[in-house]
PASEBA-1860 file (N, C-alpha, C; in nm, 3 decimals):
! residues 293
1> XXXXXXXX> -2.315/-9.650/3.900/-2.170/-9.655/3.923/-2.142/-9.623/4.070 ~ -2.071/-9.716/4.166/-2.029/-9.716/4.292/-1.890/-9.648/4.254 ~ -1.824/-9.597/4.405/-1.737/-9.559/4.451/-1.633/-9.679/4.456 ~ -1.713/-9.790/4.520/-1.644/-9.907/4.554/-1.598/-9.966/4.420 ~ -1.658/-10.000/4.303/-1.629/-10.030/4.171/-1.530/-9.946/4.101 ~ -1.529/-9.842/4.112/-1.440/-9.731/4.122/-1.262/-9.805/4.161 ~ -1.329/-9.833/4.286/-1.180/-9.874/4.405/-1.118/-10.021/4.389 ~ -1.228/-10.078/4.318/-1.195/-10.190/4.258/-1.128/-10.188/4.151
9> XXXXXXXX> -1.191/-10.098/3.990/-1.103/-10.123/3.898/-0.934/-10.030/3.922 ~ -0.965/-9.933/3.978/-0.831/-9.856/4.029/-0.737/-9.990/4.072 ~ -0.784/-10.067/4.163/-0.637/-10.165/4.207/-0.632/-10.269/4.094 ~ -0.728/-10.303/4.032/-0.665/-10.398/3.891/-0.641/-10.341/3.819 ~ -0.618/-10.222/3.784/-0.537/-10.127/3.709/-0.377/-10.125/3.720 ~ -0.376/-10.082/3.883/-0.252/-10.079/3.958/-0.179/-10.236/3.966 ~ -0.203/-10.332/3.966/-0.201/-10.465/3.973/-0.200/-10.586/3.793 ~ -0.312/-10.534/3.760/-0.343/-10.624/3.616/-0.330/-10.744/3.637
17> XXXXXXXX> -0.388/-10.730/3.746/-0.383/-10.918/3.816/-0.526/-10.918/3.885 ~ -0.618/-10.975/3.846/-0.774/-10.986/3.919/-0.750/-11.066/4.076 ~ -0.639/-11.157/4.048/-0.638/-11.251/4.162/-0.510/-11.174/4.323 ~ -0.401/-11.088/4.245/-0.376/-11.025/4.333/-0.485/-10.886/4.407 ~ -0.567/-10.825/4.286/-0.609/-10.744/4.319/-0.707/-10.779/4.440 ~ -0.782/-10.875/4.456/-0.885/-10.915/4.493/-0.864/-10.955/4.625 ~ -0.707/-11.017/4.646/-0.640/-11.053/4.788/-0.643/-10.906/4.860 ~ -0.575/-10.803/4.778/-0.573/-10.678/4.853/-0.675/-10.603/4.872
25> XXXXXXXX> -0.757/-10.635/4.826/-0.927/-10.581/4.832/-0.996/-10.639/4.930 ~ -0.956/-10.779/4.949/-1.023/-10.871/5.053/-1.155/-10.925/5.028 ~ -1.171/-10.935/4.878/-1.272/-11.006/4.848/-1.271/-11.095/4.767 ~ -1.356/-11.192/4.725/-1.303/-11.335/4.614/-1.282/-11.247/4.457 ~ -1.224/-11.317/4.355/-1.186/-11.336/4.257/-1.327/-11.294/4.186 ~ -1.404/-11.364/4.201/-1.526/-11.344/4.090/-1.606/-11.212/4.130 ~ -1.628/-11.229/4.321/-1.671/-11.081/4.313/-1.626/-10.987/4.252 ~ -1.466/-10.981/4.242/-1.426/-10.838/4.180/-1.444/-10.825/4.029
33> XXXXXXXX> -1.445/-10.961/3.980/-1.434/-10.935/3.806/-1.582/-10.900/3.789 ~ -1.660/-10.942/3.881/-1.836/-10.957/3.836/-1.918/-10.810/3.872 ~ -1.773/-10.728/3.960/-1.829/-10.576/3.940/-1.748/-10.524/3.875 ~ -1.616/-10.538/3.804/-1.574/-10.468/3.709/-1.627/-10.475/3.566 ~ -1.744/-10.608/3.535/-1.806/-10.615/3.443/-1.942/-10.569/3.451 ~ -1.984/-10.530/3.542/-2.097/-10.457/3.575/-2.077/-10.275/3.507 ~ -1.913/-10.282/3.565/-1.847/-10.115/3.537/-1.883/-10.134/3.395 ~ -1.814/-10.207/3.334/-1.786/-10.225/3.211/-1.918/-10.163/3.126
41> XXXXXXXX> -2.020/-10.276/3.142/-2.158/-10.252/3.106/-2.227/-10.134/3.112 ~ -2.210/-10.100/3.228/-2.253/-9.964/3.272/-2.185/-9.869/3.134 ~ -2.073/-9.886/3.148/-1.998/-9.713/3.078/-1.990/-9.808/2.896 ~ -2.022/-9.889/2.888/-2.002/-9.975/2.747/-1.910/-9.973/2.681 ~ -1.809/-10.008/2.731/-1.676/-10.006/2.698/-1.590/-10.083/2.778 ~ -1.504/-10.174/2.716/-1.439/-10.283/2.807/-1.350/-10.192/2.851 ~ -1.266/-10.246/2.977/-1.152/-10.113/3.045/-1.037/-10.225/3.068 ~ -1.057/-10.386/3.070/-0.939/-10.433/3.036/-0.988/-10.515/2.943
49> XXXXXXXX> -0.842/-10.596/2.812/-0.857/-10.694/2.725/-0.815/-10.807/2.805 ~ -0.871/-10.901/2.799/-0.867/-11.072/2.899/-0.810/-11.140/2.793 ~ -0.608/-11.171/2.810/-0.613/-11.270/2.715/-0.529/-11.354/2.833 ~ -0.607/-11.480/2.829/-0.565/-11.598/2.911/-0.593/-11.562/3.062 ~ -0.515/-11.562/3.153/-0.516/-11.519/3.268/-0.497/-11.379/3.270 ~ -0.413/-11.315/3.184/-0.340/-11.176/3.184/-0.465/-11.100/3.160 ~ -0.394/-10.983/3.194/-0.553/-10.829/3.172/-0.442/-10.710/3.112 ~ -0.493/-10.658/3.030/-0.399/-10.513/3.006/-0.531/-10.422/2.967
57> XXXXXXXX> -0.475/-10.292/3.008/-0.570/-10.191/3.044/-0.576/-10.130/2.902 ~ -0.730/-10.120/2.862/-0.776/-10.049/2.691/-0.712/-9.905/2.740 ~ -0.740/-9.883/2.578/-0.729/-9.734/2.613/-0.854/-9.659/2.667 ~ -0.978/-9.733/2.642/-1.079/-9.691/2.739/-1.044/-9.683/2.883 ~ -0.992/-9.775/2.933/-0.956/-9.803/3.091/-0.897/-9.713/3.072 ~ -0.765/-9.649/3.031/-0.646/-9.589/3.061/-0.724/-9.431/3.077 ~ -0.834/-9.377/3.003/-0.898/-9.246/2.970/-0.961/-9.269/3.095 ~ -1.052/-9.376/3.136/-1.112/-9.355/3.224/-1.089/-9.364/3.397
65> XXXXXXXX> -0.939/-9.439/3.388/-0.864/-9.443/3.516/-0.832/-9.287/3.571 ~ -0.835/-9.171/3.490/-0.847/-9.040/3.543/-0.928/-8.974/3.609 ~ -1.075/-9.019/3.601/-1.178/-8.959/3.602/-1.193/-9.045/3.736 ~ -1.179/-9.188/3.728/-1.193/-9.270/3.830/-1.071/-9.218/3.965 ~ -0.991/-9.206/3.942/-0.904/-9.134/4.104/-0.954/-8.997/4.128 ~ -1.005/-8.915/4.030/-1.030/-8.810/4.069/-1.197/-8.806/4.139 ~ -1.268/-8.908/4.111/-1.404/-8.944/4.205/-1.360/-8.928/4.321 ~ -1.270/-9.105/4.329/-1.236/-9.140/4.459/-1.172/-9.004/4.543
73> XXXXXXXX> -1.091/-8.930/4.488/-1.043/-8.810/4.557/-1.131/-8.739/4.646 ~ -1.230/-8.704/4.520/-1.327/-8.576/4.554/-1.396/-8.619/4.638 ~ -1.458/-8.789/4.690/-1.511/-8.834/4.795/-1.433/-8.842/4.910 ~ -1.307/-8.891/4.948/-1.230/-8.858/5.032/-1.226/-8.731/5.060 ~ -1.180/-8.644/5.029/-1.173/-8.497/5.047/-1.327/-8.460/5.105 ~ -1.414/-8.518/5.049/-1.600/-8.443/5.099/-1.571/-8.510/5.295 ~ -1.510/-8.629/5.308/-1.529/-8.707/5.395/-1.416/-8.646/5.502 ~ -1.307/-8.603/5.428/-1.220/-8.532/5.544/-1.322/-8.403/5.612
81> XXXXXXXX> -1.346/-8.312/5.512/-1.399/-8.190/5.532/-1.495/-8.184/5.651 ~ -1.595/-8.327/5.614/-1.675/-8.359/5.748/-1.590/-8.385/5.893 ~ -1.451/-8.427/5.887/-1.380/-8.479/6.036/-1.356/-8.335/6.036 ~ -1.272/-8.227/5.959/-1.241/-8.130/5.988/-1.321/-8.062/6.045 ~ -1.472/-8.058/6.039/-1.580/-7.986/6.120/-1.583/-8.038/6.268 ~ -1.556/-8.120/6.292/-1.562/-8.213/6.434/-1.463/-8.090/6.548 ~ -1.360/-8.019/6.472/-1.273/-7.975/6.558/-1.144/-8.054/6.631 ~ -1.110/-8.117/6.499/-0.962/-8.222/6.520/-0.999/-8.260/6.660
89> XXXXXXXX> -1.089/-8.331/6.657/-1.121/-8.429/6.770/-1.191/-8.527/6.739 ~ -1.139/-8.549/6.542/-1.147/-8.720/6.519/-1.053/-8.730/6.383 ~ -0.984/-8.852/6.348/-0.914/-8.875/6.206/-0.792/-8.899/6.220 ~ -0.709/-8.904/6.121/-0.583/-8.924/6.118/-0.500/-8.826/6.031 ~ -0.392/-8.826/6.091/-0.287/-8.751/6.011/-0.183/-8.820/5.981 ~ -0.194/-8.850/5.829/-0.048/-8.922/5.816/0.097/-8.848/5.746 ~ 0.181/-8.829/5.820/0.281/-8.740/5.823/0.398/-8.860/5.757 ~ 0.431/-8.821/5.625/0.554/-8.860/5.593/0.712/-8.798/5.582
97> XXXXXXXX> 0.792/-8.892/5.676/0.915/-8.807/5.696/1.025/-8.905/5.657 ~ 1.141/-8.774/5.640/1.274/-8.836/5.621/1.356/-8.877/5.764 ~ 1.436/-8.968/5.839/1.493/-8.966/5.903/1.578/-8.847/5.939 ~ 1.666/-8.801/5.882/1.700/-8.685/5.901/1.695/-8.537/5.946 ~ 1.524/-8.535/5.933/1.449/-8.457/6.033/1.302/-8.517/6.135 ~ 1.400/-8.591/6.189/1.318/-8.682/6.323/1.371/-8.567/6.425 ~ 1.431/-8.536/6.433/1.475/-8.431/6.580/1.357/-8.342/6.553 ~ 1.352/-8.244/6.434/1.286/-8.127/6.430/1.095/-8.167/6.419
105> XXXXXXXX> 1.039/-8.307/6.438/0.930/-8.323/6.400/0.899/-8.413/6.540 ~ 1.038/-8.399/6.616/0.975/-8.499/6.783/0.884/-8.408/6.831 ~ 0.907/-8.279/6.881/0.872/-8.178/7.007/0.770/-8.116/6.961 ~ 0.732/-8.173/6.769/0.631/-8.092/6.749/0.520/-8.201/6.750 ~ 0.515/-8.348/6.742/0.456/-8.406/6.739/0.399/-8.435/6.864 ~ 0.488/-8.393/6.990/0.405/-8.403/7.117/0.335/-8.287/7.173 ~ 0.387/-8.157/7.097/0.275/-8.070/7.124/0.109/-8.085/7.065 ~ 0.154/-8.174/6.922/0.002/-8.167/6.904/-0.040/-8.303/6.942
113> XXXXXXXX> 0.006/-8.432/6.960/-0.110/-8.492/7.053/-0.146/-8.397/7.212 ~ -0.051/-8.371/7.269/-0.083/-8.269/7.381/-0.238/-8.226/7.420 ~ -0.248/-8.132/7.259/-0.347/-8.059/7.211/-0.451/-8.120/7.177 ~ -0.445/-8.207/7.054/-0.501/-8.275/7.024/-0.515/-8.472/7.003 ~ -0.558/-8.502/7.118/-0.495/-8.640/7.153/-0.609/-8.763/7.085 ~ -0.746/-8.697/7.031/-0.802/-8.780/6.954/-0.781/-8.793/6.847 ~ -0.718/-8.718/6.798/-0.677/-8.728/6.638/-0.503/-8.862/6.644 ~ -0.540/-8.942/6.532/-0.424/-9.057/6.537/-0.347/-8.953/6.469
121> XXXXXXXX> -0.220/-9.040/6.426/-0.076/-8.971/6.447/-0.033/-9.111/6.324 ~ 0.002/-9.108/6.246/0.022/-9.230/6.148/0.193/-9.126/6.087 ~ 0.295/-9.199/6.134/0.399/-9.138/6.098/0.477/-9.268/6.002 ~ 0.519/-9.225/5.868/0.606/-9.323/5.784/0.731/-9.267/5.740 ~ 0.816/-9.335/5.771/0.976/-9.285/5.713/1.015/-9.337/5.612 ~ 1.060/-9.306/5.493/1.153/-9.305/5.357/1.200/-9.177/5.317 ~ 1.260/-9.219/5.191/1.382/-9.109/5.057/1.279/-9.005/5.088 ~ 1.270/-8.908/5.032/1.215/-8.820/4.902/1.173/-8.902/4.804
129> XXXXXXXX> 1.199/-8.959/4.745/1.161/-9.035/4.642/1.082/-9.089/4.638 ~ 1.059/-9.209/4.794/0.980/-9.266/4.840/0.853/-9.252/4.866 ~ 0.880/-9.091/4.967/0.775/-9.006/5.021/0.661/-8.922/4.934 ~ 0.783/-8.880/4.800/0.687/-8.824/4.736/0.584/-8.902/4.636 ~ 0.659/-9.087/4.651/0.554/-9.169/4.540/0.439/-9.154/4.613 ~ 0.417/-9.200/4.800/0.353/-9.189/4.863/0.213/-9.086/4.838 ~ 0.277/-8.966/4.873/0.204/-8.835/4.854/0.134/-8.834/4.702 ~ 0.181/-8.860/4.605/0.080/-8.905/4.533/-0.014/-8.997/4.521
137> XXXXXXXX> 0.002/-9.098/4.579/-0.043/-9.186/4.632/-0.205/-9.157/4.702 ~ -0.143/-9.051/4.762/-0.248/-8.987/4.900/-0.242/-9.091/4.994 ~ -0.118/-9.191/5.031/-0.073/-9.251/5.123/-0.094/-9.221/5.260 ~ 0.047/-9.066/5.259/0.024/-8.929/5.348/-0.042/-8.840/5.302 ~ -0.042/-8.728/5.423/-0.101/-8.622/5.397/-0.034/-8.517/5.345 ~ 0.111/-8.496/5.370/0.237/-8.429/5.357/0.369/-8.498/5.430 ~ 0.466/-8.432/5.295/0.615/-8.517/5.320/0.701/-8.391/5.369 ~ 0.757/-8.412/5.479/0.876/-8.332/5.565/1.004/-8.422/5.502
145> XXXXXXXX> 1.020/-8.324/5.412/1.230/-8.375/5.326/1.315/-8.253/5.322 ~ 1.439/-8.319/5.300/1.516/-8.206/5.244/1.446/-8.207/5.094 ~ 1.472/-8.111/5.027/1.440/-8.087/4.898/1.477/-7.966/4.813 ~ 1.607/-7.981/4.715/1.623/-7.877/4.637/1.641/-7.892/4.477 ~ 1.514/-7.959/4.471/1.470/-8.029/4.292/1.424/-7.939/4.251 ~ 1.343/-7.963/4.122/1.247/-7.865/4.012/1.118/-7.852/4.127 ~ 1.039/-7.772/4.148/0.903/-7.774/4.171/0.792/-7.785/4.113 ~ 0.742/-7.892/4.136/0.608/-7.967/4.032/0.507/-7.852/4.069
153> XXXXXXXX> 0.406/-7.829/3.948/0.322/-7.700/3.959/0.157/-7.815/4.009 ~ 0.167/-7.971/4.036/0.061/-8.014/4.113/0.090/-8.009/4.242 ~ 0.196/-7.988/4.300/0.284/-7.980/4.449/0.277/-7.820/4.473 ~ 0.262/-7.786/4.656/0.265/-7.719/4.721/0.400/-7.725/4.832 ~ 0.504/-7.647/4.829/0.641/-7.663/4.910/0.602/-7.544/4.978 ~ 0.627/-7.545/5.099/0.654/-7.426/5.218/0.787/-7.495/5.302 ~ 0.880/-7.402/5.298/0.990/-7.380/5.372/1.001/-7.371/5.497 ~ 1.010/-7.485/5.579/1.026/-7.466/5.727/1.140/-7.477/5.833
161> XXXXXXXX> 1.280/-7.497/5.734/1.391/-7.500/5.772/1.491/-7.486/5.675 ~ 1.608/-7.392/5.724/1.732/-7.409/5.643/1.851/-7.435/5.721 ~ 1.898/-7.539/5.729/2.038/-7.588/5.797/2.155/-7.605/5.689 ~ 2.261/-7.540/5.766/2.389/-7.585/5.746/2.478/-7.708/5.779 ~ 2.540/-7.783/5.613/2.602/-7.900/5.664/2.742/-7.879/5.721 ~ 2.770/-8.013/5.786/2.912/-7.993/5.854/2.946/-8.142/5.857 ~ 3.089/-8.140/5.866/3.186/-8.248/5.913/3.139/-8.288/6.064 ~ 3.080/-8.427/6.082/3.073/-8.454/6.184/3.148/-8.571/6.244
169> XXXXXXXX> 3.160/-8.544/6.335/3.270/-8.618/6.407/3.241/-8.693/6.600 ~ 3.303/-8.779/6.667/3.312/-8.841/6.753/3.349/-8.673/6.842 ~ 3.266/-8.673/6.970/3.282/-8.582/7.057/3.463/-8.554/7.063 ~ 3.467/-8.674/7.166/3.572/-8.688/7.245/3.673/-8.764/7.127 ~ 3.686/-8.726/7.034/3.759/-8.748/6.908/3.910/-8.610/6.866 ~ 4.039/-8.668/6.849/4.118/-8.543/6.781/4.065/-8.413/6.731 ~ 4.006/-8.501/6.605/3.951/-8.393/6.548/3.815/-8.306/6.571 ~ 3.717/-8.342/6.653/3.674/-8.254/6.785/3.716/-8.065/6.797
177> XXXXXXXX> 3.837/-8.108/6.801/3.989/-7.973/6.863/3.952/-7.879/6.714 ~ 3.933/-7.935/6.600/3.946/-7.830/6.457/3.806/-7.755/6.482 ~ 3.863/-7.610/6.383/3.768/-7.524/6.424/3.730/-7.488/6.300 ~ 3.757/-7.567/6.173/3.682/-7.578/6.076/3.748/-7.648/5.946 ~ 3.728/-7.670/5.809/3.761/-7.768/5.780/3.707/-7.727/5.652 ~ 3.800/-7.700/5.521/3.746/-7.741/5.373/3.689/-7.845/5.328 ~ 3.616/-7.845/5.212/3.549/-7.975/5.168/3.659/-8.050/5.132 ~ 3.796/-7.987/5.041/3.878/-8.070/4.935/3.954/-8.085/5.106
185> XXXXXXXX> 3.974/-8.131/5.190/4.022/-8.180/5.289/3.988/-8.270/5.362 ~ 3.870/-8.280/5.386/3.771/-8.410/5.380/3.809/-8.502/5.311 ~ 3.866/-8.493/5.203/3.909/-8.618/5.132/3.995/-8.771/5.248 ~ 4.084/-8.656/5.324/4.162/-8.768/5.385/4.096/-8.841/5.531 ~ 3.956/-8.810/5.505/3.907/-8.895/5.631/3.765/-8.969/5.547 ~ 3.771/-9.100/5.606/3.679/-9.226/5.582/3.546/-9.180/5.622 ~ 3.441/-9.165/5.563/3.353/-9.131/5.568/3.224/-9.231/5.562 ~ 3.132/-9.213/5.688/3.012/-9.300/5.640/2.921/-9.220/5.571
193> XXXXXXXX> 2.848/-9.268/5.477/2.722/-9.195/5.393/2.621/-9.248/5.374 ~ 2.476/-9.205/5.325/2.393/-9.280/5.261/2.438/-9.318/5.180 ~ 2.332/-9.453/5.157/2.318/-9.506/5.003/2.244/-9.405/4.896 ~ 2.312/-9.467/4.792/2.271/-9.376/4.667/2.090/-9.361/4.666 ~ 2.023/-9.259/4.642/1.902/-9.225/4.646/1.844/-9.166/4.727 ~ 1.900/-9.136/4.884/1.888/-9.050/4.970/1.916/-8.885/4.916 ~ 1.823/-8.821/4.926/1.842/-8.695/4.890/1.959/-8.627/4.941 ~ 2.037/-8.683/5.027/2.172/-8.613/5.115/2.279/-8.659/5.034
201> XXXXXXXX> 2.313/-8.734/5.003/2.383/-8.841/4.930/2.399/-8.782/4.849 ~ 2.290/-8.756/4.721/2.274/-8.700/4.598/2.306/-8.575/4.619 ~ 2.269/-8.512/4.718/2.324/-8.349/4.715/2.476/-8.346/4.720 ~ 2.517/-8.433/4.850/2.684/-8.428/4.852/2.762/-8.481/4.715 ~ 2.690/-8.584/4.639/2.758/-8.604/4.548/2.762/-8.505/4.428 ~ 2.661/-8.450/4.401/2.691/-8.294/4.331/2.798/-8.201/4.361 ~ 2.800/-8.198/4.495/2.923/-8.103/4.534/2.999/-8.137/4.533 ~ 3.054/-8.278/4.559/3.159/-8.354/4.551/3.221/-8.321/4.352
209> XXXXXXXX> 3.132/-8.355/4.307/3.158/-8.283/4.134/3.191/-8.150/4.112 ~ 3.118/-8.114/4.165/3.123/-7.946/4.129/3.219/-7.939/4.156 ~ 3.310/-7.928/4.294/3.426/-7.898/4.368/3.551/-7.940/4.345 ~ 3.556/-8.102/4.226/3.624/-8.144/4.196/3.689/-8.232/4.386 ~ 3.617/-8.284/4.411/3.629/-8.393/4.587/3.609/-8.529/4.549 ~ 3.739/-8.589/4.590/3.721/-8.729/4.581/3.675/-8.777/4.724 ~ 3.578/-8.820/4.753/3.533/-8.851/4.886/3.607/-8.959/4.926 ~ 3.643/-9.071/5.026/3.690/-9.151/5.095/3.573/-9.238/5.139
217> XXXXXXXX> 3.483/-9.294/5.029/3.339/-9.314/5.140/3.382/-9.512/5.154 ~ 3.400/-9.536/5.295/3.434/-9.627/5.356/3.317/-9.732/5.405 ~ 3.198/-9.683/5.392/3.047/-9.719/5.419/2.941/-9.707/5.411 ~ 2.872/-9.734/5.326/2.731/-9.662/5.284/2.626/-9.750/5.365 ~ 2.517/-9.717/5.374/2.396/-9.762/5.478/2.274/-9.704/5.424 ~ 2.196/-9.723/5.434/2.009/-9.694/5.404/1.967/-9.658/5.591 ~ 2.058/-9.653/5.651/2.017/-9.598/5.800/2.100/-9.516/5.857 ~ 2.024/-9.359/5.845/2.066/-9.252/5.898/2.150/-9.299/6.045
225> XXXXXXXX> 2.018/-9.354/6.123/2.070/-9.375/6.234/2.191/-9.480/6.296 ~ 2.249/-9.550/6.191/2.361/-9.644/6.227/2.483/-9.541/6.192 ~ 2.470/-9.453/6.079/2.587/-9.368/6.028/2.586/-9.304/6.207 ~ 2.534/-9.211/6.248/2.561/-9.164/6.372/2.603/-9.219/6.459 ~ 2.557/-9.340/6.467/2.621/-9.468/6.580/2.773/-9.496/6.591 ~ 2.800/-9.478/6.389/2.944/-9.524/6.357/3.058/-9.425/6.415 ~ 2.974/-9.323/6.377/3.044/-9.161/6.415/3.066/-9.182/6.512 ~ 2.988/-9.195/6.624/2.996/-9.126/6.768/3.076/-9.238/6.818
233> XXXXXXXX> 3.115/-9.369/6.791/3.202/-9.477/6.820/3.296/-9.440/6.733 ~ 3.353/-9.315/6.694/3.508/-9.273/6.628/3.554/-9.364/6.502 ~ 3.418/-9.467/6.500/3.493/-9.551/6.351/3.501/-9.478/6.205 ~ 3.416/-9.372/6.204/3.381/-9.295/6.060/3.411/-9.174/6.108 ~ 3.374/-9.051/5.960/3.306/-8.942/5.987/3.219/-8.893/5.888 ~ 3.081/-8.815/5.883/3.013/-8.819/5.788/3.010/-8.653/5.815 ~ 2.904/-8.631/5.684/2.857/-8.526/5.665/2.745/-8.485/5.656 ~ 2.629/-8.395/5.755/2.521/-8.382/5.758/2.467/-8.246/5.806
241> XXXXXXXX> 2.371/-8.259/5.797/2.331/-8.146/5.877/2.337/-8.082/5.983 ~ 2.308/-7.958/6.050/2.282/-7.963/6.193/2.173/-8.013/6.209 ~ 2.056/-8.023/6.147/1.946/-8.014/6.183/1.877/-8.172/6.215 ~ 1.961/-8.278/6.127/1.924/-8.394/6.095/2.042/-8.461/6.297 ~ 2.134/-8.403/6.325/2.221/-8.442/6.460/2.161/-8.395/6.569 ~ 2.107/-8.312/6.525/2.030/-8.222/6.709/2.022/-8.287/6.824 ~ 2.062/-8.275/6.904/2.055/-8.389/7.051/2.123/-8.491/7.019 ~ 2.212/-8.513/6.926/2.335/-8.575/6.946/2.467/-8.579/7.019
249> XXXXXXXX> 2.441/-8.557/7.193/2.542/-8.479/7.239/2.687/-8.578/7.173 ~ 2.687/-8.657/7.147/2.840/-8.719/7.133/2.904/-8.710/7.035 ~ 2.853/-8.587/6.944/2.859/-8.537/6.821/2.895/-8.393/6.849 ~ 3.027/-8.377/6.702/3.095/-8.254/6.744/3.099/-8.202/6.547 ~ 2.979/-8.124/6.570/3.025/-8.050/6.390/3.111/-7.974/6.378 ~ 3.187/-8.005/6.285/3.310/-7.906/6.268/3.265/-7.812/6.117 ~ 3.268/-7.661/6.116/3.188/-7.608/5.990/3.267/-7.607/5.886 ~ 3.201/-7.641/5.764/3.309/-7.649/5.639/3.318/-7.486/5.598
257> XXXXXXXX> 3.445/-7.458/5.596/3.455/-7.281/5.602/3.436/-7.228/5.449 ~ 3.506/-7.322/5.343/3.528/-7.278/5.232/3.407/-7.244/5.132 ~ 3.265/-7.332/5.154/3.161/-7.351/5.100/3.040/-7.379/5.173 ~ 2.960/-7.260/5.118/2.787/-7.251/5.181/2.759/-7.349/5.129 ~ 2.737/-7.475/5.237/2.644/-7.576/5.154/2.549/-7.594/5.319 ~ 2.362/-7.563/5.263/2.297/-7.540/5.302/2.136/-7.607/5.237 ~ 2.129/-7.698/5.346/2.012/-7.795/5.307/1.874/-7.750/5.320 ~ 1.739/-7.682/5.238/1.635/-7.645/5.323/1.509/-7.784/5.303
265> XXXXXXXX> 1.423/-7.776/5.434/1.350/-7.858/5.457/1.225/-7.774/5.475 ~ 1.162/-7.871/5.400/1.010/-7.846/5.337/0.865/-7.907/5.369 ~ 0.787/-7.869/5.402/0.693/-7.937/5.393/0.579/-7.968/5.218 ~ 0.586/-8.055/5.212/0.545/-8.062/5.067/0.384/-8.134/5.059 ~ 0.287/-8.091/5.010/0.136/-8.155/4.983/0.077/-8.130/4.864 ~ -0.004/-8.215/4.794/-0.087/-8.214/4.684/-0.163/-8.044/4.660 ~ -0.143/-8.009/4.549/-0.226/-7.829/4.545/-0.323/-7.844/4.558 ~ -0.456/-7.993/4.465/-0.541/-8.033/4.449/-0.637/-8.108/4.513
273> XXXXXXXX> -0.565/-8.149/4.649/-0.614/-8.240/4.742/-0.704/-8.136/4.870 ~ -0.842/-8.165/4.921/-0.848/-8.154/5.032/-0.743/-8.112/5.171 ~ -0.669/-8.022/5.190/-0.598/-7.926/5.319/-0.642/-7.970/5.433 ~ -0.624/-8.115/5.522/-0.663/-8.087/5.669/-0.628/-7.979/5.733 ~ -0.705/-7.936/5.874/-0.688/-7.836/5.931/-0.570/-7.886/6.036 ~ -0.505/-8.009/6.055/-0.468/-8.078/6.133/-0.293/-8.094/6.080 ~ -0.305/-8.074/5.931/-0.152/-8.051/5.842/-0.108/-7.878/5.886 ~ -0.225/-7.791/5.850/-0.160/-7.664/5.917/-0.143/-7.647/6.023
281> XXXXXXXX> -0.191/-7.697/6.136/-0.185/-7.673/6.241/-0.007/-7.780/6.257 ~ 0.001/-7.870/6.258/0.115/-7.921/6.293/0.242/-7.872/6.214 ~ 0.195/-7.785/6.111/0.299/-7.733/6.022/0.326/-7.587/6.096 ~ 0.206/-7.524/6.123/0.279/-7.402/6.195/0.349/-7.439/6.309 ~ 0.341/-7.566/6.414/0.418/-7.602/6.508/0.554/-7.593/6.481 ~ 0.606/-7.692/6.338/0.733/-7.649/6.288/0.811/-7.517/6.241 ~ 0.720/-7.464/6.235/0.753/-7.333/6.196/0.823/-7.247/6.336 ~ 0.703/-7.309/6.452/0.743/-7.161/6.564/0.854/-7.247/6.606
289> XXXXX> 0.867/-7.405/6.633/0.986/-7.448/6.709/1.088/-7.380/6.676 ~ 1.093/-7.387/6.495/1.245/-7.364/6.444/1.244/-7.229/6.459 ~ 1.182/-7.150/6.498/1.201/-6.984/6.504/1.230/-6.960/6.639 ~ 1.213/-7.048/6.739/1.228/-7.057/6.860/1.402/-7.109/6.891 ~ 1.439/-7.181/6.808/1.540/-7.257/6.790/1.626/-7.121/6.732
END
């Protein structure tokens, strides 16, 4: 039994298509079926039923698709452990983030190429949602989100920020001049927001319930960064963080007085996975900025 056979039936698992799987594998059609029947033989037990073109996974496959990611794991992980001996002066780190904390993950990301400039830098942006399919995945290595869900007991969360949201607004804007601002008052201004599934979104819309707030939302977007654009051109006003605006000089938060609403940001990784030395190290970076901050 190979690793590679392993990595093979894992994506026709994920797939149940021999002919897509095999494109994403990058090898022909028959090679892959002619070592998943080798698997087969080997463990004597079919792992998919072949009717026509279609494949659906036995319940043999389905028992043994566990055992099979957790190989592939435990070999990845043997193979990091070896770069980690090198002295992060080889590998990659793939860091998954939310837009929203791109400010707080710039100044730390150039301290550690700085430091460490042979090690790659593989940065991907989506949801929470997104990030965390990822991270199971073992896509990334760890997801930087807001996050104030249940905590999964296969997940590891460390706390590396807590920001306060606010009414944000156009600098050189009227309302600029206010020196603070209820939520149920907000109602009478047009607001840009995420789209539904952004963890910000979903938080404001809780409070928006709780509080009994009819929002005014005039524009929704899947890009953090156009909502700010809208703002700072006086066409909207949204609601966000400090932490997610930072170096926004053309941006003026006004604090909502009536209600602590307070976003914390996390770094989140597998309990079970292999720990680069290259995730703590760039994680304590976040840590001293924001203590510095």
């Amino acid at each position: 039994m190979e690793l590679r056979q392993l990595r093979y039936f894992l994506k026709a698992k994920e797939l149940l298509n021999f002919t897509e799987a095999s494109k994403h594998l990058f090898i022909t059609q028959s090679t892959l079926s002619q070592q998943i029947k080798q698997l087969e033989d080997e463990l004597g037990q079919p792992l998919f039923d072949r009717i026509g073109k279609r494949i659906f996974l036995t319940e043999a496959g389905e028992l043994f698709a566990f055992y099979a990611e957790r190989s592939i794991r435990a070999a990845e992980d043997g193979k990091l452990l070896l770069e980690d001996l090198e002295g992060l002066k080889t590998g990659v780190l793939r860091i998954g983030l939310t837009w929203g904390l791109k400010s707080l993950a710039l100044s730390s990301l150039k301290m550690f190429n700085d430091s460490y400039p042979e090690v790659k830098i593989e940065v991907t942006f989506g949801t929470t949602n997104e990030l965390m399919d990822d991270l199971l995945k073992q896509k990334i290595d760890f997801a930087l989100t807001y996050f104030d869900g249940v905590h999964e007991e296969n997940l590891i969360y460390e706390s590396v920020l807590t920001s306060d949201m606010a009414l944000m607004v156009a600098k050189d804007s009227e309302l600029a001049k206010l020196k603070g601002i209820k939520l149920k008052d907000i109602e009478q201004y047009r607001l840009a927001l995420p789209v539904l599934g952004f963890s910000t979104r979903d938080f404001l819309d809780r409070e928006f319930k709780k509080y009994g707030v009819k929002p005014n939302i005039a524009i929704e977007t899947n890009q953090t960064s156009m909502i700010i654009d809208l703002v700072e051109l006086g066409a909207y006003q949204t609601i966000l963080t400090h932490a997610t605006v930072d170096n926004e000089s053309n941006l003026k938060a006004i604090p909502i007085t009536d209600i602590d609403m307070k976003r914390e940001a996390v770094v989140i990784q597998l309990k079970d996975s292999y720990h680069k030395k290259g995730v703590r190290v760039f994680v304590d970076l976040l840590l001293n900025e924001n203590n510095r901050g």
